[in-house]
N, C-alpha and C positions, 0 to 999 in steps of 0.2 A: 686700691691702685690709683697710685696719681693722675689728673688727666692729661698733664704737658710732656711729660717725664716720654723723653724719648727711649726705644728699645735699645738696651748693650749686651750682646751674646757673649757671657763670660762663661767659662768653667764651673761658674756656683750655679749656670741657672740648668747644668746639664738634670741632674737630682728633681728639681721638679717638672722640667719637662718628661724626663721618665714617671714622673707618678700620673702628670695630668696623663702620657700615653699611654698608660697603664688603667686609669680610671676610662679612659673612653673608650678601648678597646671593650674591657669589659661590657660599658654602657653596648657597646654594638652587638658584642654576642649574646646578650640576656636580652635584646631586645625581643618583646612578643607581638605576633602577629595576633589582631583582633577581631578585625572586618575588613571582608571582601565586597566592592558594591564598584559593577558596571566596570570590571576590571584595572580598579584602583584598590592596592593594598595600603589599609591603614594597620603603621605597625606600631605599637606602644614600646618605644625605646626609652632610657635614661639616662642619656645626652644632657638633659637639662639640666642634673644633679652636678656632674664634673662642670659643667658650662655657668651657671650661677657662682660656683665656687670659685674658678679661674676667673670670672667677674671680678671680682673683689678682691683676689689675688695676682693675679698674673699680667701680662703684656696681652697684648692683641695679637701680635706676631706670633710667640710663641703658644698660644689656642689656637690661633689659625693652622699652622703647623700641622701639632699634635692631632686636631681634629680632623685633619683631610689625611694625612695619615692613616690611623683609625679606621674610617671610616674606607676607604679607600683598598687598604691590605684585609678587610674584615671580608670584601666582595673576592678579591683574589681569593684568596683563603677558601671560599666556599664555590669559588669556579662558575664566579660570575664576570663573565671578562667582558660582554658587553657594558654598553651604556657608561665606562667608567668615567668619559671624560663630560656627559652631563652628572654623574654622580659627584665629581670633585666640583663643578660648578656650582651647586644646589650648597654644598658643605662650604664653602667659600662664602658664599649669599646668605646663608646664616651664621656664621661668626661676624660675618661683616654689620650684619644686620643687627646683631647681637649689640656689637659694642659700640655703633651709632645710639641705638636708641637710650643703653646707658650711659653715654657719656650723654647725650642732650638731657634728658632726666634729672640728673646730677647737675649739672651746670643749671637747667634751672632751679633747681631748689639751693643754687648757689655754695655747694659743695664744691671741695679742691680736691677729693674723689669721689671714686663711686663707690656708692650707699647700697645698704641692702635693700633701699624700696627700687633704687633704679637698677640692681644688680637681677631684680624682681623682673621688672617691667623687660630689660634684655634678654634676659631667657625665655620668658613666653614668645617673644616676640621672634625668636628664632624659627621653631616649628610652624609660627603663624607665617614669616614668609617663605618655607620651602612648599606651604602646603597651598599657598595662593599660586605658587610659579606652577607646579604640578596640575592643578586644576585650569591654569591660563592654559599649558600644554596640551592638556585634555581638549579643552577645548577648540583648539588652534588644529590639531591632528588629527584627532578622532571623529567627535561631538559633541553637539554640546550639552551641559549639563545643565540639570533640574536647576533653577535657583532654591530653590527649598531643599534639593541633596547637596547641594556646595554649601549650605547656610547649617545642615546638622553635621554634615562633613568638618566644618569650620570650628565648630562648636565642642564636639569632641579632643580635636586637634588640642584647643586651648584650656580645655578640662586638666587634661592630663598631662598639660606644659605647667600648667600651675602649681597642680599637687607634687609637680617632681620638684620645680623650681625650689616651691614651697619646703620641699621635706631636705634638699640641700642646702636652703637658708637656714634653716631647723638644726642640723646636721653641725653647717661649718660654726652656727655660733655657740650652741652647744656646749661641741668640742672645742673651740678656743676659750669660752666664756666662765664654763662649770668644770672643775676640779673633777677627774674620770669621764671626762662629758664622754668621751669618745666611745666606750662600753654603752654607754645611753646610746649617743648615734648606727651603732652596728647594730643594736637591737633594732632599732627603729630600720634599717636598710632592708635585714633579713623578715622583716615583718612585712616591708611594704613589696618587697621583691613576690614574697608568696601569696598576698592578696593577688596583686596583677596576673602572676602567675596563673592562680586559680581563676580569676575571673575570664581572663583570657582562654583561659581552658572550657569552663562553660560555654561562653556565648560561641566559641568556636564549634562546640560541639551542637549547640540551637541552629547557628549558621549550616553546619553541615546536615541534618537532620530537615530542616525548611526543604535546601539544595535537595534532599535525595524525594522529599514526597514532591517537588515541584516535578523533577526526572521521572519521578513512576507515573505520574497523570500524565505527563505529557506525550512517552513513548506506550502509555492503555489507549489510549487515541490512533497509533499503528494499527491495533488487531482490535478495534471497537466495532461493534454491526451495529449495522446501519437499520431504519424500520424495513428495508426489506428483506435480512436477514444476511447482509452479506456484510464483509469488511469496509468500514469505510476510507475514504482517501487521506493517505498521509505524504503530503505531498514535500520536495524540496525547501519550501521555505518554511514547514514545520524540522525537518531535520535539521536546516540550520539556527531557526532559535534553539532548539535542543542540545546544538554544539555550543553555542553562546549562552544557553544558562551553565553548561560543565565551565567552561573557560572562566566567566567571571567568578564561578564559587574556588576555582582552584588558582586563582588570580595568574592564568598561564596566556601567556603573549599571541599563542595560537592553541585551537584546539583540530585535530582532523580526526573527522571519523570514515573508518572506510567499512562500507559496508557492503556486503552480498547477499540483495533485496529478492525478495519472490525468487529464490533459486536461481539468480544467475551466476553462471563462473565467473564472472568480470566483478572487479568490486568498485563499487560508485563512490567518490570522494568527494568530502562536503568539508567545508573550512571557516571555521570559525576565528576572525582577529583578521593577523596581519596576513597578508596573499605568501603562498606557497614561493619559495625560490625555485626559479626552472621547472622542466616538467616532472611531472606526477610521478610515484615510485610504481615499481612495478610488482608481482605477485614475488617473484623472487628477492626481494629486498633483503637485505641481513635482520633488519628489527623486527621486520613482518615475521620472518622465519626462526627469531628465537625459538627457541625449544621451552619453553613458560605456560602454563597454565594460572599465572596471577600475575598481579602488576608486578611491571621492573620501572626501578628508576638507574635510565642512562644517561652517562655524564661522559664529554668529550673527553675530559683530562685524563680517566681510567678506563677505555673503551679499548678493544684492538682496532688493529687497522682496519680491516671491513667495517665496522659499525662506526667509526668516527669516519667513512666517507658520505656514512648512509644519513649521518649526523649533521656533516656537513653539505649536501645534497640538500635538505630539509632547513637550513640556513639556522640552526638551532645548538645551541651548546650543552643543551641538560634536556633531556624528555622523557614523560611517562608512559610507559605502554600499556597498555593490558588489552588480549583477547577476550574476543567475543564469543562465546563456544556454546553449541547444541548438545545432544547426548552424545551426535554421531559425526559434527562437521564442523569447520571452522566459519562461524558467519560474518567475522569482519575484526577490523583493532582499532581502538582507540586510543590516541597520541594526544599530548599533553604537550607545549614546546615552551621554554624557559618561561622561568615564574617572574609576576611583573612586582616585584619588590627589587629596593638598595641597598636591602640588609640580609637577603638569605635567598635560595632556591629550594627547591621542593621537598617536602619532609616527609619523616613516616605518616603525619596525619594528611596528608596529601596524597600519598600513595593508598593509604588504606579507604581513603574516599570514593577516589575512580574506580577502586573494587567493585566498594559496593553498588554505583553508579552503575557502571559494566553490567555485574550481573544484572540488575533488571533489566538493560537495555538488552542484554543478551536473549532476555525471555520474551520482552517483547519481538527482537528480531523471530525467534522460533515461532513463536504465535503468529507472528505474521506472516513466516513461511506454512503453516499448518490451514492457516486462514485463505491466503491464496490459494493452496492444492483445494479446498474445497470447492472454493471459487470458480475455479479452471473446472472441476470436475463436477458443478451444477451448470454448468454452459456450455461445453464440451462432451462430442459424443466417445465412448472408449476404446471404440474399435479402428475409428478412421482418424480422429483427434481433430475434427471439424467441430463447429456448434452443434448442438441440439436446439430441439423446438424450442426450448426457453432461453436459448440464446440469441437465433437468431431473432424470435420476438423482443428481445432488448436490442438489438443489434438495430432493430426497424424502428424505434420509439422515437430515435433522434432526428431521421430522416422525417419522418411524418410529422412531428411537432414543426420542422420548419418550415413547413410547405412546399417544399420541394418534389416534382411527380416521382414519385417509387412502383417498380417497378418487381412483382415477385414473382421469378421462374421455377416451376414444380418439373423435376424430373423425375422417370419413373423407367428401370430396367423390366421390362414386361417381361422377360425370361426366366425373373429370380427364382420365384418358386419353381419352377423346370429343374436349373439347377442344383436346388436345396436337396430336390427328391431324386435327385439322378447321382450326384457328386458326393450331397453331404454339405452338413454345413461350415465346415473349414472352408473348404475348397468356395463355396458361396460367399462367404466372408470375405475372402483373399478377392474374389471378385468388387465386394463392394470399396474394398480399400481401392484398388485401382482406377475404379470409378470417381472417387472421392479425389485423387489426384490430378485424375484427366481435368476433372473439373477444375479444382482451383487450378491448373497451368491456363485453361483456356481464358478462364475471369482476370485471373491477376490475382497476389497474395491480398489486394487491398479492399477486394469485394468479399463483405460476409456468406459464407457457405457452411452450409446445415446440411446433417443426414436425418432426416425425420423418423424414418424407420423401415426396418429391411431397407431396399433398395430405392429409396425413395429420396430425394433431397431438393433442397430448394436454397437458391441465392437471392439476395437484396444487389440490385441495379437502380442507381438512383441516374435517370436517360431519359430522355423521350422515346415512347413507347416505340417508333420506326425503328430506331437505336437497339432496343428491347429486343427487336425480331431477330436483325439480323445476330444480335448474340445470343437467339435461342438457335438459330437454325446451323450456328458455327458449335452452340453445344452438342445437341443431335445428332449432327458428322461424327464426330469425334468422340462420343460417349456407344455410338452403333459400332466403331469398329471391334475386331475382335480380340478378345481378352487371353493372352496368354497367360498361364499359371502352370506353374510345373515344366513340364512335358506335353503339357496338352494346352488346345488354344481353344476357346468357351468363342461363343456366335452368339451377341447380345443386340438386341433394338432397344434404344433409348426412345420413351413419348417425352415429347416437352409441352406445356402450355404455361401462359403467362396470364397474372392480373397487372391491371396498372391500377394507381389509385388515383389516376385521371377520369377514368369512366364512373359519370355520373349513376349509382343505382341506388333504387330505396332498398332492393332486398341486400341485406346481408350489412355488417360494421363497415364502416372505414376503418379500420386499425389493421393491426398487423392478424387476429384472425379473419378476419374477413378478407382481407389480401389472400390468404394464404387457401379459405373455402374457398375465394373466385378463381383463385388458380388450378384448385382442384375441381371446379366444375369445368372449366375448360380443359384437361387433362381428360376429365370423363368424356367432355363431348367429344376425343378425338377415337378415344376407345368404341365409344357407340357406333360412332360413324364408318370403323373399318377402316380408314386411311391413316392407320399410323405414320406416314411418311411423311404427313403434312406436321407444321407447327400452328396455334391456333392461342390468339389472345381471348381473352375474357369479355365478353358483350353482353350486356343487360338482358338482352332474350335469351342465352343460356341460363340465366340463374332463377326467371319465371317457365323454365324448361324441367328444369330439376329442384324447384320448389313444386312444380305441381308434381312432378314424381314422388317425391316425398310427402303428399299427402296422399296419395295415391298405397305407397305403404303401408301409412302411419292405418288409415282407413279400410285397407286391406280385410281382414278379418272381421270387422263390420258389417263389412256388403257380403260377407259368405252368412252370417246368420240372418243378415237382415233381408235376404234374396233378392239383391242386387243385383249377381252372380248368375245367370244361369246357363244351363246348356242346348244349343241347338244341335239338331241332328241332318246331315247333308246325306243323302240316300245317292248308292254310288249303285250306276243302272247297266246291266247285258243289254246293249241295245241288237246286238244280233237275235236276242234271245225275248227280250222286250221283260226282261225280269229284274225286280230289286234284288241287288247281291247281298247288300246291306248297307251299313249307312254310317257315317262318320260323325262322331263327337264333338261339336266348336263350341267353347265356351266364350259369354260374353257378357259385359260389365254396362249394364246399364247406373251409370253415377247421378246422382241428384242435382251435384253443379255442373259437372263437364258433359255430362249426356251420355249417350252412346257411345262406349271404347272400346277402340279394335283391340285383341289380343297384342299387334305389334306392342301396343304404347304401354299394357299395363304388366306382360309378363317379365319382361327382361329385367326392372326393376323388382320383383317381386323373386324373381330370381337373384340378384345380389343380395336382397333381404336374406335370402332363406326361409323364404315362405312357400317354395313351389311344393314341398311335401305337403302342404295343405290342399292346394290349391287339386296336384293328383288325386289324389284321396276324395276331395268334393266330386271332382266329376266322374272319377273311377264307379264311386256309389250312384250319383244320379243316370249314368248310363246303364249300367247294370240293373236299376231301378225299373227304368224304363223297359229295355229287353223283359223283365217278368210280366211288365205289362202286357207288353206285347204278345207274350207264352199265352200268358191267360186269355187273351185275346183271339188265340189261336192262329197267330202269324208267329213264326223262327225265322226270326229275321237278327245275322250280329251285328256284334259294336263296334267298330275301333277307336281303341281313345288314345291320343298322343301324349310321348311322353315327352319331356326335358332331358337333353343331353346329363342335366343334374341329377334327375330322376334316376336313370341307368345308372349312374357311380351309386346308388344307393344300396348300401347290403341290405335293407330290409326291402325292399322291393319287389323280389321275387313271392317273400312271404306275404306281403299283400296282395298280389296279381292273383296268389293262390284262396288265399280266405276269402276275401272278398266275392267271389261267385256263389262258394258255397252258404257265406252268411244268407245270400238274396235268394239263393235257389235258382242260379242260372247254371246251365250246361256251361264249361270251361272253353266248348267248340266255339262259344256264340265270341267270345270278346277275344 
C-alpha cells in the first residue's frame, strides 16, 4: 500500500472490505481464551493474521472500519453489551497504532510502501498497545500491578502477536508468490488454529486444576481443629479472598457468595470485584429460587421477566449460579457476574468449573456446620442450652488473662433433690430450665451462665466485688421465688456465694477452677452455718477452714486404726436415788497437729464424706466392749451411743444394732 495515496470509497473496494470483514470476524470468534491472572483475561485472538495482511494490502480507513466492526458486533453477538464503547476505543488505538508504526518503518527504510518487515513491526505492535492501555487501566481503577506480572504479561502478549503476524506474512506471500500457494497457506491456518487450540485447552485446564486445589485448601481451613480440638476461625476476610481467587480464575467482574454459616437462617453475603448495585437480594430472589441443583448460566437477552429484574437489581448482564447444597438443606449460592473479557462471556468450561468449585465449598460449608453443632454441644449444657463447666472455664480464660477482677457466682437450688424424689425427674428438670432463665433475665444475655450440674450454676461477672454482692443478692430474690410447672407451683431456696479473683490467697489456683472451688467453699460456708438467707463472698479463712476439713477426711481412717479416736463415757446419775443409771458414749479425736477436736468440727464433714458408717460401727464396738467389762466386773451398768441422722436412713442399721451385742456378749437391755 502506498503511503500518500489518499482513501476513494468506490464500488470495487466494497469486495474486499467484505473479505477483510469476513477474516476478522472470524479472527474474533476463534479467538482462545489462555490465562486468567488477578482478573485480567488474556485471550489469544488472530487479529494479527487479517491485520498484517490489510497492512500491505489495504487503506487504513477501510481496517479501521472493518476492524471495529468486527470486533464490536462479535461482543453484541454474544450479549456483551457493556463496556462497548471502551471496546471500540481499544480497536481504534490499534489499527491506529498499527499503521503509524508501519508507515514510520517504511519511510525509514525509505520505501514508497509498506514492506513486509514494517507490515511485521504494525501488527505486533497492535496487541502491544491495547495490552499497555489495559494494564494503565488496571492500574488507574483497580491496583496496581506487579512489574514482573505486566513484564511476563507483556511478553506473552508479543509472543503470540508475532507468530500470528509471522504466519500471515507467511501466508499472504506464499499465496501471491507460489503457484497453489494458497492450499499451502490453509494447511498452514488449519494446523496453527489446532495447536493454539489445544494448547489453550491445556493450560486452561492446569489453570483450572491450580484454581480448584487453591479453593479446597482454603475452604479445609473453615472446618480445620485447632490443637485444642475444636474448629478453627474462618473469618470474613478469609471468605473474601476465597470469592477473589473464584473471580480471578473465572475472570468474572464480581463474584458473590451468600452463605448460611453455623446454621443461621439469614444468609451472609461476601463480594468479591466491583461493589454490589443497591441493596442486597433477598431469600426470595427469582435466581436464589431457581429450581437447579447445578450450575446455570444467566443471560439478560434470554431470561424472563422476573429473572432479568433480579439481573438487573445485581447491575449484571450474564451470571453464573450454582448452589450450595448439603444432604438435607440449602447452604448458600454462588454468583458469577459478567466475564471480564472483549471477546466472549462465560462458557461451558466456566460453568463446569464453579461446579466443581461449589461442591467442595459446599462440603466445606457442611463440615463446618457439623463442626459447629459439636462445638456448641462441647460448651453448652443440653437441657437448659446454657454453658457447661468447660464453657464457662473458656468463657473465664479472657477475662482473667487481662487482669480485669472477675467475679464467679455459684448458685445452688437446695430443694432439687426434694423434688427429684417427690415429683421425678421431668418435673425436676423443667424446674432447672426455669432456673436457668431467671437467671440469664437477671444477668443480661451478655454475662456467661453455666449449669454445672443438677441444680447448680454459676456465672462470670467481670465488677467490683460491692457490685458482685448486690447482684448476688438480686439473684437470690429472684431464683427463691416459686416455680410454677404444670398445675402445680414447686417452693425453692436458692444459696448463692461468690469468689472474686481479687482476694489474695495461697490455698487454692487463681484460674477459673480455683475461682469456681473458692466459690464453692463459700457456698459451703453458708450451708454450714444455717443462714441460708444470707449471701457470703469468699475470704481466705474459709478456704484454711475447709482445707483443714479436708485433711481431717483425707485422715479420717488413720486416726481410727491408729487410736486417735477414742471413746469417753459421761455417766447419767438418779440423783434422787443417788444411783448411776448409765452412761453416755462421747467420742473424741485427739489429732497430732490440731490437738483435741470436739465432735462439732470433725463429724459433719466426715459425714458429707460418708464415713459416719465407720465411725458408728467404731464406737458401737468400743462401748459394747466396755459394757462386757463392766459384766465382768460385776457392775450392769448401759450404754447409749448416738446415732447420725445418716445412720438411721441406713437399711443395714438395724442389723448391726442387732449382731453387734451378740458378737460381744452383751444383754441387748444394756445399749
Amino acid at each position: 500500500m502506498a503511503l500518500v495515496e489518499p482513501f476513494t470509497f468506490t464500488a470495487a473496494t466494497l469486495p474486499t472490505a467484505a473479505l477483510f470483514l469476513v477474516a476478522f470476524v472470524a479472527a474474533e470468534t476463534l479467538a482462545i481464551n489462555i490465562d486468567v491472572r488477578s482478573g485480567i483475561s488474556w485471550t489469544v485472538s488472530f487479529t494479527e493474521i487479517p491485520l498484517v495482511v490489510g497492512l500491505m494490502v489495504a487503506e487504513y480507513e477501510l481496517i479501521l472500519v472493518t476492524h471495529v466492526i468486527a470486533g464490536v458486533g462479535t461482543l453484541v453477538a454474544r450479549g456483551v453489551n457493556r463496556r462497548k464503547l471502551y471496546n471500540s476505543g481499544v480497536l481504534v488505538i490499534e489499527i491506529t497504532t498499527a499503521y503509524a508504526v508501519a508507515t514510520t518503518v517504511a519511510a525509514a527504510m525509505g520505501a514508497q510502501s509498506i514492506t513486509w518487515p514494517a507490515a511485521f513491526a504494525g501488527a505486533v505492535a497492535a496487541p502491544a498497545a491495547s495490552t499497555v492501555l489495559a494494564m494503565v487501566s488496571v492500574w488507574v481503577l483497580r491496583n496496581r500491578m506487579k512489574l514482573s506480572t505486566g513484564l511476563r504479561f507483556m511478553t506473552r502478549v508479543l509472543v503470540v502477536g508475532m507468530i500470528n503476524a509471522s504466519a500471515g506474512l507467511v501466508g499472504y506471500l506464499v499465496a501471491t508468490e507460489v503457484p497453489a500457494g494458497w492450499l499451502l497457506v490453509a494447511a498452514m491456518g488449519i494446523g496453527l488454529a489446532g495447536l493454539y487450540w489445544a494448547y489453550g485447552d491445556l493450560l486452561r485446564e492446569q489453570r483450572d486444576i491450580d484454581a480448584l486445589a487453591d479453593v479446597s485448601l482454603m475452604v479445609a481451613r473453615s472446618g480445620q481443629l485447632t490443637d485444642t480440638g475444636l474448629p478453627g476461625e474462618f473469618g470474613p476476610a478469609d471468605w473474601e479472598a476465597l470469592a477473589a481467587r473464584i473471580k480471578d480464575q473465572l475472570a468474572a467482574r464480581r463474584v458473590v457468595l451468600r452463605l448460611r454459616l453455623d446454621g443461621a437462617n439469614t444468609l451472609t453475603t461476601v463480594v468479591a470485584g466491583d461493589p454490589l448495585d443497591g441493596e442486597d437480594v433477598s431469600a426470595d430472589d427469582p435466581l436464589i429460587r431457581l429450581p437447579h441443583s447445578r450450575p446455570r448460566h444467566v443471560r439478560l437477552v434470554d431470561s424472563r421477566p422476573d429473572v432479568r429484574r433480579a439481573l438487573a437489581a445485581r447491575g449484571a448482564e450474564e451470571v453464573l449460579i450454582c448452589p450450595l447444597r448439603s444432604a438435607t438443606q440449602l447452604l448458600g449460592v454462588v454468583e458469577a457476574h459478567d466475564r471480564r473479557s472483549r471477546w466472549r462471556g462465560f462458557a461451558a468450561a466456566d460453568l463446569q468449573l464453579l461446579g466443581a468449585m461449589s461442591a467442595h465449598l459446599a462440603t466445606a460449608l457442611d463440615n463446618r456446620r457439623l463442626t459447629a453443632t459439636i462445638k456448641h454441644d462441647a460448651y453448652h449444657d443440653p437441657l437448659t442450652g446454657l454453658l457447661n463447666r468447660p464453657g464457662i472455664s473458656h468463657a473465664a480464660r479472657g477475662p482473667l488473662a487481662s487482669g480485669r477482677n472477675v467475679v464467679l457466682l455459684r448458685v445452688d437450688l437446695d430443694n432439687f433433690s426434694t423434688v427429684c424424689d417427690a415429683l421425678g425427674y421431668a418435673w425436676a428438670d423443667r424446674m432447672v430450665s426455669i432456673a436457668g432463665r431467671r437467671l440469664v433475665d437477671v444477668l443480661g444475655p451478655e454475662v456467661p451462665v453455666a449449669r454445672l450440674e443438677g441444680a447448680s450454676f454459676a456465672a462470670l461477672l467481670t465488677c467490683p466485688e460491692s457490685t458482685a454482692r448486690e447482684i448476688a443478692e438480686q439473684v437470690r430474690s429472684e431464683l427463691s421465688m416459686p416455680y410454677p410447672i404444670d398445675r402445680l407451683t414447686v417452693e425453692a431456696h436458692a444459696i448463692v456465694g461468690y469468689a472474686s479473683s481479687d482476694v489474695d490467697d495461697a490455698v487454692g489456683r487463681m484460674d477459673v477452677d480455683g475461682l469456681l472451688q473458692r466459690a464453692d467453699v463459700a457456698l459451703r460456708a453458708i450451708t454450714t452455718s444455717g443462714n441460708t438467707d444470707e449471701v457470703r463472698g469468699y475470704v481466705p479463712s474459709m478456704g484454711q477452714i475447709f482445707m483443714r476439713r479436708f485433711q481431717l477426711v483425707s485422715q479420717f481412717r488413720q486416726a481410727l486404726e491408729s487410736n486417735q479416736v477414742t471413746v469417753h463415757y459421761q455417766p447419767k446419775i438418779s440423783l434422787p436415788k443417788r444411783t448411776v443409771l448409765g452412761v453416755e458414749a462421747l467420742v473424741r479425736w485427739k489429732h497430732p497437729e490440731f490437738g483435741d477436736l470436739h465432735p462439732d468440727e470433725f463429724i459433719p464433714p466426715i459425714e458429707a464424706a460418708g464415713l459416719i458408717g465407720a465411725l458408728t460401727s467404731f464406737v458401737l464396738d468400743e462401748a459394747l466392749a466396755r459394757a462386757r467389762k463392766w459384766l465382768d466386773a460385776g457392775l450392769r451398768i448401759s450404754v447409749a451411743v448416738n446415732m447420725s441422722v445418716r445412720s438411721l436412713s441406713d437399711a443395714e442399721l438395724p442389723g448391726l444394732g442387732a449382731a453387734a451385742p451378740q458378737r460381744l456378749q452383751v444383754p441387748p437391755e444394756l445399749l
